[in-house]
N, C-alpha and C positions, 0 to 999 in steps of 0.2 A: 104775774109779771105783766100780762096782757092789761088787767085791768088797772095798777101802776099808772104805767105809760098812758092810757086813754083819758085819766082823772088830771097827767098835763095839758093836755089839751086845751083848758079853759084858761090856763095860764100864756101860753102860746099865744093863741086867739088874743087877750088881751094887750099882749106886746105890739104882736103884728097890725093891731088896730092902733095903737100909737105909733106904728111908723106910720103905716098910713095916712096918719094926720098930718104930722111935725113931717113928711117926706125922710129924703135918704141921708139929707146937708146935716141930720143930728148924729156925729160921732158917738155919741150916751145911747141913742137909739138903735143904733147899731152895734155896737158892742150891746144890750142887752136882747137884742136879737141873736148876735150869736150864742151869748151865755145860754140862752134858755133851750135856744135848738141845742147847743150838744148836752146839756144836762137834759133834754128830753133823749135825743137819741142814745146817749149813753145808757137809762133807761132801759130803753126797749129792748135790748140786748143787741147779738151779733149782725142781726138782719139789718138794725137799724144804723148802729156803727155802721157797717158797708156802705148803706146809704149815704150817710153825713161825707165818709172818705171820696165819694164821688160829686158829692156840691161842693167839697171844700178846694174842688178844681175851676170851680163854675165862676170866677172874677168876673163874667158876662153878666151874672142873674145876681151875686150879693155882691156887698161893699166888701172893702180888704179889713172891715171893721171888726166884718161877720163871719168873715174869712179866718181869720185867724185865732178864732173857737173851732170853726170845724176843723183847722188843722189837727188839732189833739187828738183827733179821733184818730189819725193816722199810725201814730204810735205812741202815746200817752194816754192811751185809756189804765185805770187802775187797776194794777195787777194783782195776780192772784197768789197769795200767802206762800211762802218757802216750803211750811210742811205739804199743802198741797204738791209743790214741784219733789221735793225728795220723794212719796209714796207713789205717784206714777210711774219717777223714773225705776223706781224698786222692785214696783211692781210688773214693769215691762220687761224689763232687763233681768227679773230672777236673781236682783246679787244687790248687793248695798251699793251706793251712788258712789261713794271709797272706791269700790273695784270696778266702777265705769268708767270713771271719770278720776285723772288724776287731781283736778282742781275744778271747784264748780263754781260759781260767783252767786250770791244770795238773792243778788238783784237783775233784775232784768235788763237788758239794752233796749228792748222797746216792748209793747204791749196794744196790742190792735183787738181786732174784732172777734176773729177766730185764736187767736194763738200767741202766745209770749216769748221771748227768743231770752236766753241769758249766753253769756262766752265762758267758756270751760276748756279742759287742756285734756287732753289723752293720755295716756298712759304712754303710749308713743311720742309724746311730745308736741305735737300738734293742736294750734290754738284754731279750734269751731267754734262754731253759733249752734247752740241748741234751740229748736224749736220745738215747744211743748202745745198740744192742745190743750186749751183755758177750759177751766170747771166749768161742766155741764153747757159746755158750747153747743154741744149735737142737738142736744136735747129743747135749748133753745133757741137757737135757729131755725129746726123742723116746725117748731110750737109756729114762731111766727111767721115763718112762707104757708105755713098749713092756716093762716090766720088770714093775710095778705090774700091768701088765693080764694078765699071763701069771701072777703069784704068785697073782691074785683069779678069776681061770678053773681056776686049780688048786683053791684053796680051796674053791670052789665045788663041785668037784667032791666034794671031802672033808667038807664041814661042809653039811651039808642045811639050816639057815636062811640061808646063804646066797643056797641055791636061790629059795626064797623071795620074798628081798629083790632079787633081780633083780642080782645086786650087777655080777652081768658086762657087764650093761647101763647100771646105773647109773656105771661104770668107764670106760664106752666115752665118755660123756657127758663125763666130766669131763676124759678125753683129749683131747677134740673141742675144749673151752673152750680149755683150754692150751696147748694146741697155735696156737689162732687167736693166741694172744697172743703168739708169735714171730716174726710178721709185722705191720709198724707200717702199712703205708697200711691193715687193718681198724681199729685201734686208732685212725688219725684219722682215720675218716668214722665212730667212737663219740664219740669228742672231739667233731666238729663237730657233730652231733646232738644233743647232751647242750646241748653248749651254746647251741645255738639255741632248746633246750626250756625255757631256765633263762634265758634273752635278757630284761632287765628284772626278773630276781624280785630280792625283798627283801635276801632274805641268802645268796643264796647262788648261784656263780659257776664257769665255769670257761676255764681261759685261752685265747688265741685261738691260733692255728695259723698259719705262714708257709708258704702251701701250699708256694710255689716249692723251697724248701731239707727238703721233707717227703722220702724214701724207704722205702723197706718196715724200712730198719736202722737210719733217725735219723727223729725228730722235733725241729724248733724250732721253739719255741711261746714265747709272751710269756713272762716270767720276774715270777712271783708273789712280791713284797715281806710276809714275814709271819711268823708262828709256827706253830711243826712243834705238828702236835696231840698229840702228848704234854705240852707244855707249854699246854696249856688253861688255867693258872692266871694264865698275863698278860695272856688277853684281859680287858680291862674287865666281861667280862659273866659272870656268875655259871656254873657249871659246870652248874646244872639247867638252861637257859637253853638253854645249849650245846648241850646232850645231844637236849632237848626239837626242836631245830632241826634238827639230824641226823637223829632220827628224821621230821620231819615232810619233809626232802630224802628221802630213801630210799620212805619212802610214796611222796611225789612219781611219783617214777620209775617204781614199781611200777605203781599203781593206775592211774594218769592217763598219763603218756606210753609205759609198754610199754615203756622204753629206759632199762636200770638198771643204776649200776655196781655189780660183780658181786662187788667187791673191796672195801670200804671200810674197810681197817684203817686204823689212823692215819699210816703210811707213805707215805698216797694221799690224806691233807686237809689244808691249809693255815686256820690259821686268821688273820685279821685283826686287827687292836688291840679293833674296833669290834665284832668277832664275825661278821664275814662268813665264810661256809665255803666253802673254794677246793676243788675235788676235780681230781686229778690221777690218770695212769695209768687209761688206760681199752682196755688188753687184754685181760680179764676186762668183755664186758657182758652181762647179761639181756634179750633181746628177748620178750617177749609180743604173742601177737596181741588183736587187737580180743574176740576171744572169749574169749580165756585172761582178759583182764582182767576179763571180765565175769562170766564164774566164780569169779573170784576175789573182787571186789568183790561178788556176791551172794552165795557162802558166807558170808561175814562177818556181812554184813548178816543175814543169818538168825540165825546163830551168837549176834549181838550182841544181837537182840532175842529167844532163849530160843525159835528154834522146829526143836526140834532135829530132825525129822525133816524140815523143808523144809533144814535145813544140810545131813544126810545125802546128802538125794537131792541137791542140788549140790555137792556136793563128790565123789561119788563119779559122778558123770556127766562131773565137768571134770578131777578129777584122779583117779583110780584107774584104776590097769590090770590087768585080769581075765579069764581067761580063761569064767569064769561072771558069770550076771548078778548079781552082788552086793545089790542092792536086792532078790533076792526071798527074800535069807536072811534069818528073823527074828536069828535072833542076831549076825550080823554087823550087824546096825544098830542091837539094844541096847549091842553093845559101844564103835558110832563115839557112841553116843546118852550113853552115861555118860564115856566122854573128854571128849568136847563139853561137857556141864554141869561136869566137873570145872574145866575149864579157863576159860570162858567164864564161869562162876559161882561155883563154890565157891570158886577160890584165881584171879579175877581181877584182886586187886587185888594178887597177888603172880605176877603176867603173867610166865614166861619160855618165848620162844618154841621152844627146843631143847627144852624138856622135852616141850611139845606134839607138834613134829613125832615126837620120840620114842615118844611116847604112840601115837600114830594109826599110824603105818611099824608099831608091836609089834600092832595089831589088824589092820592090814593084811598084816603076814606070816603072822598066825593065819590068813588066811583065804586063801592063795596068791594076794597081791595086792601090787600093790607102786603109788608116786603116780608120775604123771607127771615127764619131764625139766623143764619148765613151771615147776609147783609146784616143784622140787627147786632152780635156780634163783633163783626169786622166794625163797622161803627163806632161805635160805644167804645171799645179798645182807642181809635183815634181819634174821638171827642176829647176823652180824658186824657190822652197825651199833648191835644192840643191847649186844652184847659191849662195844664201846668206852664207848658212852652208858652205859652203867653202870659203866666203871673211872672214870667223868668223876661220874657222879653215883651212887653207892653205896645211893640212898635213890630212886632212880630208879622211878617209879612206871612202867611201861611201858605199860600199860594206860590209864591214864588220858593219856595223850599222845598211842594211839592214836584213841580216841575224841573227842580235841578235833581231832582232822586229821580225822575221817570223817564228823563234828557238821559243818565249814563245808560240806560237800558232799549234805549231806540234805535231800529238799525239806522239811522240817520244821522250824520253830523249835525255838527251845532251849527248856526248861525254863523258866530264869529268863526267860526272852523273853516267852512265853507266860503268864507270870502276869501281866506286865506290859499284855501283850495281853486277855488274859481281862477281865481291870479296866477293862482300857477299854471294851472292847465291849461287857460288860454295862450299863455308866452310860449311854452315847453311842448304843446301838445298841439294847435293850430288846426292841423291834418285831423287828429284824431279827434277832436272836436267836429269838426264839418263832417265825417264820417259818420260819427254818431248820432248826427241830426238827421243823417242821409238815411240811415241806417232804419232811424221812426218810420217811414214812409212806404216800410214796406219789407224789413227783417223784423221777428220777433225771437231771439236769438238769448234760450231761457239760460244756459250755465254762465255766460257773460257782459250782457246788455240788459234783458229783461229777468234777469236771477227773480228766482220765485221767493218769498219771504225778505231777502235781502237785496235791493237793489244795488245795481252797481253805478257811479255818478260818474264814476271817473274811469270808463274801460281803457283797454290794452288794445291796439293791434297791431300784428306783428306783421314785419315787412319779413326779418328772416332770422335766423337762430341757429347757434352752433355750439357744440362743450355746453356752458352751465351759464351761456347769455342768448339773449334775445334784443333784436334792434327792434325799434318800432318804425313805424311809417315815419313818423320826423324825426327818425336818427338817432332818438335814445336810445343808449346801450345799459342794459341793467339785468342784474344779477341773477337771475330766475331761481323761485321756491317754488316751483309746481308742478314742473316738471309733467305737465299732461295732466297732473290730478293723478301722477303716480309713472305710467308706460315709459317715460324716458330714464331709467335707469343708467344706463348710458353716457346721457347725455345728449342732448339736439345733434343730429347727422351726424353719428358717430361715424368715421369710416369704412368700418365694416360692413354697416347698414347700408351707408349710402351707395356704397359701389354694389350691393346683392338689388340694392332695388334697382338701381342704373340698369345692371343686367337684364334683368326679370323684363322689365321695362320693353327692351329693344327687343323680348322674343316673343314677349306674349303675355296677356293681360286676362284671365282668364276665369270664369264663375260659372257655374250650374253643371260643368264636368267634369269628369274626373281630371285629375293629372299627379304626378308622382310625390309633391312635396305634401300632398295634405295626406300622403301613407307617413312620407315621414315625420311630419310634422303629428300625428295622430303615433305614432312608434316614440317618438321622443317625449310626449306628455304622459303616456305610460310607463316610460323608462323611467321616468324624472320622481313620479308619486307612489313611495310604496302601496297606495292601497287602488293603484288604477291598472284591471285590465285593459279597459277599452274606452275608445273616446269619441267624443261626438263634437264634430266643430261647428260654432255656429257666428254670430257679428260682431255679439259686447257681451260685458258678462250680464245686462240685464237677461237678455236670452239666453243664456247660460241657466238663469236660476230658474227663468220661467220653464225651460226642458227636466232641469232638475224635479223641480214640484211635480211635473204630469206624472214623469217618471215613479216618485214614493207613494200619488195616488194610483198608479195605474198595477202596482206591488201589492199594495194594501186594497183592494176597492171597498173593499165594505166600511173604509174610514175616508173621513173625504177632508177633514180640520188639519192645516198645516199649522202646526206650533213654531212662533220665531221670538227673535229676544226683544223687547223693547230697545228704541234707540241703535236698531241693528241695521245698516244699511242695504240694501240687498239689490239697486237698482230703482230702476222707475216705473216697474209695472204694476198694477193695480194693487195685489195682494203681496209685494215685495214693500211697498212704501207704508202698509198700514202700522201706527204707532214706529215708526222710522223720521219722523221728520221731527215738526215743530211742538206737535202736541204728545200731551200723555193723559191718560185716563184711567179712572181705576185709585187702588193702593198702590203703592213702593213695592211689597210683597206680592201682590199679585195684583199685574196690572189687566184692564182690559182695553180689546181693541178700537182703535179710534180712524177713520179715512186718515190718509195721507192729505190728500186735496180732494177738491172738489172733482165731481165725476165719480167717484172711487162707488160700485153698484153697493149695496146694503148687506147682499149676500157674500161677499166678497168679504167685507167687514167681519160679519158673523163667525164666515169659515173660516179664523183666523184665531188659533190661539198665544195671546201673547202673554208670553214670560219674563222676569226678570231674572236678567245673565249673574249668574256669580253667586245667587240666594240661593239657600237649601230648598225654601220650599217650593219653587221652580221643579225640582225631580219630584217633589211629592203631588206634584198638579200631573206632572205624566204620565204616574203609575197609576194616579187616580182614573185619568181622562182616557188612557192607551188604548181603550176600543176606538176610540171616535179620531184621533192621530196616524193621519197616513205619514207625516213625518217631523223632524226635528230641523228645521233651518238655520244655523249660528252663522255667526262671523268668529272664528278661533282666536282672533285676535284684532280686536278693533282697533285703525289706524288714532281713534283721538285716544284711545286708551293706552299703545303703544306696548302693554304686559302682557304676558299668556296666563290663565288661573291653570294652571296642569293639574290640579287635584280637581278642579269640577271640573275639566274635559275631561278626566279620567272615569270621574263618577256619571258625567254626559252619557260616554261610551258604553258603558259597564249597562247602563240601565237599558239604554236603545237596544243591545244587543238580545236583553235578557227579555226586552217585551217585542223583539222582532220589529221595529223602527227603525227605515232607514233615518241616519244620521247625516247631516247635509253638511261641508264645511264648505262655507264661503270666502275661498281664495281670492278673490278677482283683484283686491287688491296685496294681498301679504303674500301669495303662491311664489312668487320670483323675486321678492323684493325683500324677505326676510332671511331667507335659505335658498339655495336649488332644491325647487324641490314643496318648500314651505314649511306652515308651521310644524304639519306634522311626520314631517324630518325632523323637527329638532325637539319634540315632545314623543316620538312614538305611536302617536295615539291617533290611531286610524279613520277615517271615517269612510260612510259606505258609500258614497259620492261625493264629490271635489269640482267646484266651480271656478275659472279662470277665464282671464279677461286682462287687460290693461296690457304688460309686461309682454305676453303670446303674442301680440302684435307688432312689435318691435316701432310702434307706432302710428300703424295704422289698426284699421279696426277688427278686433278679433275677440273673440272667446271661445270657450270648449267647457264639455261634463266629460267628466273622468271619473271612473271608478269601477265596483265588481261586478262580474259578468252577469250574475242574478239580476241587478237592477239594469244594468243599461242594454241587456238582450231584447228588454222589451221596446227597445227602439229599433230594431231591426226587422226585416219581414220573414214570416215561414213560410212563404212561398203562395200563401193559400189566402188570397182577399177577404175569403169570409171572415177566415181564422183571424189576420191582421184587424180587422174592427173589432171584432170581440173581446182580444187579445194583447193588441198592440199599441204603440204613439205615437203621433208624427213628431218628429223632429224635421223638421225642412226648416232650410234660409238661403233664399236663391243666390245671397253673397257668401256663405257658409264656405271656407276653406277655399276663399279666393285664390288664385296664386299670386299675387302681389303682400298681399298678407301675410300668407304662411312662407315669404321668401325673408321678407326684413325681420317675423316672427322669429322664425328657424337662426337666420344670422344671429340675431339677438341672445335666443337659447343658449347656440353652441359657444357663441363668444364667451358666456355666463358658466358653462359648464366647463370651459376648458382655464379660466381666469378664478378659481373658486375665491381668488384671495381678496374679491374684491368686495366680497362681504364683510370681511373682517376691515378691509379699510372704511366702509362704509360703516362701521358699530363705533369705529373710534372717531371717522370723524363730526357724527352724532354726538358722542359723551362730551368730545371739545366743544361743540358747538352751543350744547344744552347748559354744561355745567359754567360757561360765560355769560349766557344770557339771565339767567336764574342768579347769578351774582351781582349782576348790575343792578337788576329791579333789589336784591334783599336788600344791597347797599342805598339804595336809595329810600328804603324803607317802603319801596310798594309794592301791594299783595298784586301777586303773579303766580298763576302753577303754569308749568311749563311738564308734560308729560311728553318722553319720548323711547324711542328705539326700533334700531334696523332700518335708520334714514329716514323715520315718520316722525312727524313733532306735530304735539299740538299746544294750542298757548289760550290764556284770559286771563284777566283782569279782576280777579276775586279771592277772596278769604279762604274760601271756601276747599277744603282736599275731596274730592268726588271719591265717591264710588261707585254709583250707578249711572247711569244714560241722565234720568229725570235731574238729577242733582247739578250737572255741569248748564240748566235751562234755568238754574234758578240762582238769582245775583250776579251771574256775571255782566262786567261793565263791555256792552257789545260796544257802546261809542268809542270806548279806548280803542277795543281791538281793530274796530273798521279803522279810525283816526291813523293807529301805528302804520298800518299797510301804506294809508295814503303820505304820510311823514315818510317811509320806506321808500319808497317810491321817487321822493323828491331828491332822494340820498345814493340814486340809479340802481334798485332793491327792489324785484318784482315779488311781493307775497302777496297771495290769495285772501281776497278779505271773506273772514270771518270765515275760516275753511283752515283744514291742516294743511300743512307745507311738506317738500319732500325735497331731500339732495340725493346727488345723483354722484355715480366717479367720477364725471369733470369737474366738481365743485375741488378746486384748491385749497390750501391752508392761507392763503392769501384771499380767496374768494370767504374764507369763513370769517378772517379778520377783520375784512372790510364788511360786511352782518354785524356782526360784534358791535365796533365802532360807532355803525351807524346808527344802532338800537340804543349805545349809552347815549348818544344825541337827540334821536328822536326823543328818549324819555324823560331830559332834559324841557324840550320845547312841550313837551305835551306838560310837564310840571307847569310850567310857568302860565300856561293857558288854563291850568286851575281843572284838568281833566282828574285829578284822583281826589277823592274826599279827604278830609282831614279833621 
C-alpha cells in the first residue's frame, strides 16, 4: 500500500507544477488538483484520509475548487462490501445479524476513514446508526503512522529545523491520538462524556449510546434525523449563526469541560432544521487537565486585555518546552511580545488562529523551543472548527465570537451593561458613590468593596435595617437576600434581640472573663447537638475550625494530614481555604490540593488531603491514607448544594469510626438554619466534633467547637504546665464568649427553640419561592439551575445539572448572574452577587412576590440586551 501511494507522487508533483505556472485563477487546475489529492489520499489509506478530512477545512491554503474533492474524504470514501458488514457483525455478536438487528440497511449513510456507519432498527423498535470498523483499518493505519514516524525521525535527522520543532515528538503525539481512535470502547466513554457535558444545552447535542450492542469494532448509537453540514444552507438559521454556535461548542469543550472533540470537520456534525449541532465520531478527543485549562484560559485573558508580558510569562510557563529558562531571555519575550500585539491587536479583528499558532511555533523554534502536546491539541481542535465556520460564513469575524463566549464568563459586566449601570448608580446611589471613592483611600474591605476573585462595582451601604429590608445611606429601601451571609435568621433587629442587646449594653460589656451567659450559652450548644458534650467558644466560625483541626491533630499525633472535600468551605485560614475557592486541581475522582490564595505556606498545601464529597472513591483514599489523617473535615450540607447525601454521611461515619478519625461537621452555616440543632438532627449521623458560627451570634460575632469529651478535653488543662505542652491545645480568643455576643446569641437560640415552627415556615417558603423562579427562566426557555432548601438558594445561568464542587466552575454564565443582582437591585432587591442568598422569618409572602415579579422583569431586560446565547 506504502509503495502504491509513493508511485503517486510523480503524478501529484506534476499537477502541482501546472498550477504553479497557470496560478490559482485556472478553475481546470484546480479541480484537478483536488481530483488527484483525494485519489492519492484515498490511496494511502486511513492515515491519509484523516489528513485530507483536515485540509478539506483549510479555504485559507486551497481553492473551493480543491475543496470540494477533499470533502469526499469526509464521508464518501468507498465502502466496504455487505458480506464484509454481515460477518463481523456475526462474528461479534455470536448470533445471525436477523437476531441483532430487526432491519439492517445494505448501504451505508456515510463512509470515512476509520469506519462506516449504516441505520438499522432493534428489535425494540428503535432506529440506530451502526458504526462498524472498515476492513483492515488497524492494520493500516498502524502500517502508515509507523511509516510517517520513521520518514519524520529521518527528516529530522536531515533538516535541523526540524530538530527544533520537536517534530519527532510532536509525530509520536499524533500516533498516539490515531491510533486510540481504532478502538471504539475509548471512543464511547468520549461519546458518553461529551454528552453528559452537553446534557440540557441549547443547541447543541450528541447522541445516545446502546451500551449493551457497543464493542471495541461497532458502536450503536441513536440514529440522528438531519442535515450533513456541508449543506448548512437548509438549516432555517442564517450561516453566521451557525458558525457563531460552533465556535461557541468548541470553546465549550475546550475552556470549561477539558473534553474536546478533536476532529470536528463537517464529516462529524449533524445539523438540525432548527440549527441544533449534533457531533458525532469521537475517536479523536482532547483531554485537558484542570491546570492546562487554566493556562490556557488565563493566557487569553492576559492576551485579550493587552498585558503582554503577564500573557508571556503564562503561556510560556503552561505551554512551552525548554530545555533553558525562557523567561530570562530578553529577546525571546520581545519576540512572543510583538506576535502577541500583532495578533491580539493590530489584525484582531481579522483573527486567524493557524496564522497565530504559526506565528509563535516560528519564535518558539528560534529559540530551541517547541509548545506543549496540551496546547497542540486544544489548537488543532479550534483551527478545524474555525476552518469550517468560515467556509460557512466567509465574513466570519472570529474574534469577535470569541470574545462574546469569554464576555458571559467574566466577573465583569459588559460595556453596554455598565453604562447602563453607571446611570443608575450615580442618580439612585449619589452618597454611596462618594463613599466608595472615599472608601479607596484608605479601607480595603475584602467581602464588599475589594471582594477577592469578584469585584464588587456597585456596593451597598447601609444606613439601617429591620425584618427582611435594609435602607441605604440614600434612602433606598430594598428587599434583602443575605441576610449576614446567613446569622440574621430572624430578621434585622428582631425585637427580642434588640431589647437583650439594649440590656446587656446598659450593664456591662464584657471579654477575657468569665461571666454567667457563656456557662449558658456553652449549656445550650450542648443541649441543642446530640453529639456535643462540651463546648469551646471562640469569634467566627473560621476559628471555630482552625480549634477544630488542632484538636484531631493533637488526638491522633502521629498523623498530621487533615483530609477536606474539594469546594468545601470552611473559612479563611490558610489550610481551611486550600482547594475551597476558585481553583481545582487534580482529577474529578481524586483531586489534589491546590492554595486558596496567595500567601497560603507550601507545607500547608501539602498537609492537606483533598477529596471529592459524594464519590466512592473518596472513602477508599481514607482507608488507604488513614495512618497519615489526623482528621476528616466536611460541610454536611453545603449551602450552594442545598441536599444532604445521608448514605455517604452514613458510610463518612461508619468508616471514621472504624479507623479511629475524628470526623469534623462544619455547621457554621446549616447548624441553626436548617434544624435546631442541625444537620444531624435531622439525619442522625453523628460527628465527633461540630463547628458553629453565624446563627450563635444572633448577629454579632461568635463561634464555638462542640462535641465528645475524648476530643475536646484536650483543650482543657491538667493542672500540670509541663503536662499541658505535652499533652494539651490552646484554644484562646481574647473576644471568645464576649458577653454581648453570647447575650443576642442566647436570645436568638431560645427564641429558635421555643418558636420550632418556624422552620417549617422557612422549608415552605423556600419551595414557593424556588419553584417560581425556575418557572419563569424554563418558560422563557433559559437554562437556569436553581438548587435550594432550609432558606439556602443557590442560582446560574448554565445547562449544566452539577454534581460536584468542580462542575458548577465550569460554563456557568457569571456575567448573567453578577448582571441579575445589579437588575435586582434597581427593582429595590438586595442579592449578593455571585454568592447564595438566604431568607429569613421576616421575609413575607408579599416580600416573596415582589422577588418573583422582579426576577420575570429582570429576565425580560437582560433578554433583550442579548445576555443568553441562542
Amino acid at each position: 500500500m506504502q509503495a502504491t501511494f509513493l508511485l503517486r507522487f510523480p503524478i501529484l508533483f506534476y499537477y502541482l507544477l501546472n498550477i504553479a505556472l497557470n496560478g490559482r485563477k485556472s478553475t481546470h487546475s484546480n479541480e484537478r488538483m483536488g481530483y488527484y489529492l483525494y485519489k492519492l489520499l484515498l490511496t494511502g489509506g486511513p492515515f491519509y484520509i484523516k489528513l485530507g478530512q483536515i485540509m478539506s477545512t483549510r479555504s485559507d491554503l486551497f481553492s473551493n475548487d480543491t475543496i470540494k474533492y477533499l470533502q469526499k474524504l469526509q464521508d464518501e470514501t468507498p465502502e466496504n462490501d455487505f458480506t464484509y458488514i454481515r460477518s463481523t457483525i456475526e462474528e461479534t455478536y455470536k448470533n445471525k445479524l436477523e437476531s441483532v438487528f430487526l432491519d439492517f440497511s445494505k448501504r451505508p449513510i456515510a463512509s470515512a476513514s476509520i469506519a462506516q456507519v449504516h441505520v438499522a432498527k432493534l428489535h425494540t423498535g428503535e432506529k440506530v446508526a451502526v458504526k462498524i470498523l472498515r476492513k483492515n483499518a488497524r492494520k493500516q493505519m498502524l502500517r502508515s503512522l509507523g511509516f510517517a514516524s520513521f520518514v519524520v525521525k529521518i527528516l529530522q535527522y536531515i533538516v535541523p529545523v526540524l530538530r527544533k520543532f520537536h517534530a519527532s515528538k510532536k509525530m509520536e503525539e499524533i500516533r498516539r491520538l490515531l491510533t486510540e481512535q481504532l478502538y471504539f470502547d475509548l471512543e464511547l466513554h468520549n461519546m458518553k462524556q461529551i454528552r453528559e457535558n452537553f446534557k440540557n444545552h441549547e443547541y447543541v447535542s450528541v447522541p445516545k449510546s446502546y451500551d449493551e450492542f457497543c464493542h471495541d469494532n461497532i458502536i450503536v448509537m441513536e440514529y440522528i434525523e438531519g442535515i450533513k453540514a456541508l449543506d448548512y444552507r437548509k438549516v432555517d438559521l442564517p450561516p453566521k449563526v451557525l458558525a457563531a454556535r460552533l465556535q461557541n461548542a468548541i470553546y465549550t469543550m475546550c475552556y470549561f469541560d477539558g473534553v474536546c472533540h478533536g476532529d470536528p470537520h463537517p464529516g462529524n456534525i449533524i445539523f438540525s432544521k432548527d440549527g441544533i449541532i449534533t457531533f458525532i465520531d469521537f475517536g479523536i478527543v482532547a483531554y485537558l487537565t484542570e491546570s492546562e485549562k487554566w493556562g490556557l484560559s488565563s493566557f487569553y485573558y492576559a492576551a485579550t486585555s493587552y498585558q503582554w508580558s503577564l500573557a508571556v510569562e503564562r503561556f510560556t510557563s503552561n505551554f512551552a518546552i525548554s530545555d533553558k529558562d525562557l523567561l530570562k531571555n530578553s529577546k525571546y519575550k520581545d519576540s512572543m511580545v510583538q506576535v502577541l500585539r500583532h495578533h491580539f491587536q493590530e489584525v484582531a479583528d481579522k483573527w486567524r488562529t493557524a496564522e497565530f499558532i504559526s506565528d509563535i511555533n516560528n519564535v518558539l523554534i528560534n529559540f530551541n523551543a517547541s509548545y506543549t502536546p496540551a496546547f497542540t491539541k486544544a489548537e488543532l481542535a479550534i483551527m478545524s472548527c474555525e476552518g469550517f465556520a468560515s467556509q460557512m460564513d466567509p465574513e466570519l469575524d472570529i474574534w469577535q465570537n470569541a470574545r462574546g463566549f469569554s464576555d458571559q464568563y467574566s466577573p465583569f459586566v459588559s460595556k453596554e451593561i455598565s453604562e447602563v449601570l453607571d446611570d443608575w448608580y450615580l442618580k439612585q446611589n449619589p452618597k454611596a458613590l462618594a463613599l466608595r471613592d472615599r472608601a479607596k483611600t484608605s479601607l480595603i474591605a475584602s467581602t464588599h468593596l475589594d471582594r477577592y476573585f469578584f469585584p464588587s462595582n456597585y456596593p451597598v451601604f447601609v444606613k439601617k435595617a429591620k425584618g427582611a429590608e435594609i435602607v441605604d445611606i440614600d434612602d433606598n429601601k430594598l428587599i434583602d437576600l443575605s441576610c449576614g451571609y446567613g446569622p440574621h435568621i430572624l430578621g434585622y433587629s428582631h425585637p427580642v434581640v434588640q431589647q437583650a442587646l439594649q440590656d446587656a449594653s446598659s450593664l456591662i460589656n464584657i471579654n477575657a472573663l468569665g461571666h454567667e451567659l457563656e456557662v449558658e450559652m456553652a449549656e445550650t450548644l450542648v443541649s441543642a447537638f446530640p453529639s456535643a458534650e462540651l463546648a469551646v467558644l471562640s469569634n467566627s466560625g473560621t476559628e471555630a475550625v482552625i480549634h477544630a483541626l488542632r484538636l484531631c491533630r493533637a488526638y491522633r499525633t502521629k498523623s498530621s494530614k487533615i483530609a477536606k472535600f474539594e469546594g468545601h468551605y470552611h473559612g479563611f485560614s490558610d489550610q481551611a481555604m486550600v482547594s475551597s475557592w476558585f481553583r481545582v486541581h487534580g482529577e474529578k475522582h481524586n483531586p489534589e490540593p491546590i492554595a486558596g490564595c496567595q500567601g497560603t505556606p507550601e507545607a500547608v498545601v501539602n498537609g492537606t488531603r483533598v477529596l471529592q464529597f459524594n464519590h466512592e472513591y473518596s472513602l477508599e483514599v481514607i482507608r488507604k491514607e488513614a495512618n497519615d489523617i489526623a482528621g476528616v473535615l466536611v460541610e454536611p450540607m453545603q449551602p450552594g448544594s442545598s441536599s444532604i447525601q445521608q448514605e455517604y454521611l452514613l458510610q463518612l461515619r461508619e468508616l471514621c469510626s472504624e479507623l479511629d478519625i475524628p470526623l469534623v461537621f462544619d455547621e457554621v452555616v446549616s447548624g441553626f438554619r436548617t434544624a435546631y440543632g442541625g444537620i444531624q438532627t435531622i439525619t442522625g449521623i453523628e460527628p465527633d466534633i461540630t463547628c458553629l458560627g453565624k446563627i450563635i451570634g444572633g448577629g454579632l460575632p461568635a463561634g464555638a467547637v462542640v462535641g465528645k469529651k475524648e476530643y475536646l478535653k484536650l483543650g482543657r488543662t491538667t493542672g500540670d504546665p509541663f503536662r499541658d505542652y505535652e499533652q494539651r491545645v490552646f484554644l484562646g480568643g481574647t473576644m471568645s464568649g464576649n458577653y454581648l455576643s453570647c447575650t443576642t446569641g442566647l436570645a436568638t437560640l431560645n427564641y429558635l427553640k421555643n418558636n420550632k415552627q418556624i422552620y417549617k415556615s422557612l422549608i415552605s417558603k423556600t419551595l414557593y419561592l424556588s419553584e417560581r423562579l425556575l418557572e419563569i427562566a424554563r418558560n422563557k426557555n433559559i437554562n437556569f439551575q436553581l438548587k435550594s432548601g432550609y432558606s439556602m438558594f443557590s442560582m446560574s445561568f448554565t445547562h449544566k445539572q452539577t454534581k460536584y464542587f468542580r462542575d458548577a466552575l465550569q460554563g456557568a454564565n457569571f456575567k448573567a448572574t453578577l448582571a441579575l443582582a445589579y437588575f435586582m437591585r434597581m427593582k429595590h432587591i438586595y442579592m449578593p452577587e455571585l454568592h447564595g442568598f438566604f431568607i429569613s422569618d421576616a421575609h413575607t409572602l408579599e416580600h416573596l412576590d415582589h422577588i418573583v415579579q422582579s426576577f420575570d422583569t429582570c429576565l425580560e431586560e437582560m433578554s433583550e440586551l442579548n445576555m443568553f446565547v441562542k
